[in-house]
Structure formats: structure tokens, C-alpha cells
C-alpha positions in Angstrom: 0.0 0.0 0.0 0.9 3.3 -0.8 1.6 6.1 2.5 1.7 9.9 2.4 3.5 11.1 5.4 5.4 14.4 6.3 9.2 14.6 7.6 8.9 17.0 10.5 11.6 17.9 13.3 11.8 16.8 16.5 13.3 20.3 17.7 11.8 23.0 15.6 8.7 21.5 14.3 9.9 22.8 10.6 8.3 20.5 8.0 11.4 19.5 5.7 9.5 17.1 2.7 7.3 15.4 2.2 7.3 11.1 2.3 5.3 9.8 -1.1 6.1 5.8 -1.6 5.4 2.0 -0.1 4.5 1.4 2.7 8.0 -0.2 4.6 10.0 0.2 2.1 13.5 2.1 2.3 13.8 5.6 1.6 14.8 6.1 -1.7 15.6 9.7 -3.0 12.7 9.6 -5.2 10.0 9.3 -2.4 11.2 12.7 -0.8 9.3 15.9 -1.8 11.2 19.0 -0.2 8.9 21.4 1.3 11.5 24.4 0.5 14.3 25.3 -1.5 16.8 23.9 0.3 18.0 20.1 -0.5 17.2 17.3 1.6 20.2 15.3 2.3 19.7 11.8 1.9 20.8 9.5 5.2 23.9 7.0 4.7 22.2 3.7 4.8 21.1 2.8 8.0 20.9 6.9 8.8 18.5 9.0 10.1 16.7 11.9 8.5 18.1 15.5 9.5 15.8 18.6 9.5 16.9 21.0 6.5 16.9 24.6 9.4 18.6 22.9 12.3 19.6 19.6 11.8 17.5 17.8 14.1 16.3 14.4 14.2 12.7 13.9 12.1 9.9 12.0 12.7 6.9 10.7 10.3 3.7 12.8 10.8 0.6 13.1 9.8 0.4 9.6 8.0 -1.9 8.9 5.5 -2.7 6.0 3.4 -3.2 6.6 -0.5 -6.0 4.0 -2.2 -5.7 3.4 -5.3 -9.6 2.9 -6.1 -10.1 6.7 -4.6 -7.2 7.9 -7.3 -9.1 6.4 -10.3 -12.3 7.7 -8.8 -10.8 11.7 -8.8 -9.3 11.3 -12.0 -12.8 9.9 -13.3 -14.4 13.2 -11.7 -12.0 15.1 -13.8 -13.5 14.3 -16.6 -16.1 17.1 -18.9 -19.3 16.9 -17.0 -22.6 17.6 -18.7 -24.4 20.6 -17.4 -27.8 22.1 -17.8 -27.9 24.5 -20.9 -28.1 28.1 -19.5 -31.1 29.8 -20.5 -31.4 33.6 -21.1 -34.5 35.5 -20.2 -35.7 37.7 -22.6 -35.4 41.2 -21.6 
């Protein structure tokens, strides 16, 4: 299953990325979406995450699990919808 999860510090609460990818599986560099400008460096393997302003250790927060059925059901709703023709009044 698919997780959505944010990298956050432990000492100033700064949100540094953003976790997209498997649930359990290694960080890879690809599952990392920075929050800022700054790079996120990548721990050696085995690491830990460091926060981007302070250096702190990070934590996973605000968890979330991504369906698949509920991503084929927005990009469905993306789709042209048909509306109601709009009729003018005569004036």
C-alpha cells in the first residue's frame, strides 16, 4: 500500500518534505518531496533523517494511506461533466 507522510523535526517543528512511496519500504531519494528550496540530504544507509533549518532528528507525521480505487475515482471526476444548458430570459 501506498503512505503519504510528512518529515517534520523533532526540535523546531519545521516540515522539511514530504514522504510519497510504499508502505515499509527504504527511503529512496525519489520518495522525498522537499517542502522548500533547500535540499534534503539523503541519510547514509542505516541513517537517520536530519531537518533541513537545524539539523535535528525527524519524525513521520501526519500519515496517511493513498487508495488506489479513490485515485481512479478523482481522475474519473476530472472528466467534462454535462451541465444544464443556460437559459437567457428575454429582456
Amino acid at each position: 500500500m501506498k503512505m503519504r507522510a510528512d518529515v517534520t523535526c523533532f526540535h523546531c517543528g519545521h516540515v522539511s518534505a514530504e514522504l510519497v512511496g510504499e508502505q515499509g519500504a527504504p527511503i529512496q531519494p525519489g520518495m522525498l518531496i522537499p517542502s522548500s528550496v533547500v535540499p534534503l540530504v539523503m541519510p547514509k544507509a542505516g541513517g537517520a533523517l536530519r531537518c533541513v533549518r537545524c539539523g535535528g532528528p525527524c519524525y513521520l507525521d501526519n500519515k496517511s494511506i493513498i487508495r488506489e480505487e479513490l485515485a481512479s475515482l478523482a481522475e474519473e471526476g476530472k472528466r467534462k461533466r454535462r451541465r444544464r444548458p443556460l437559459v437567457v430570459s428575454p429582456a
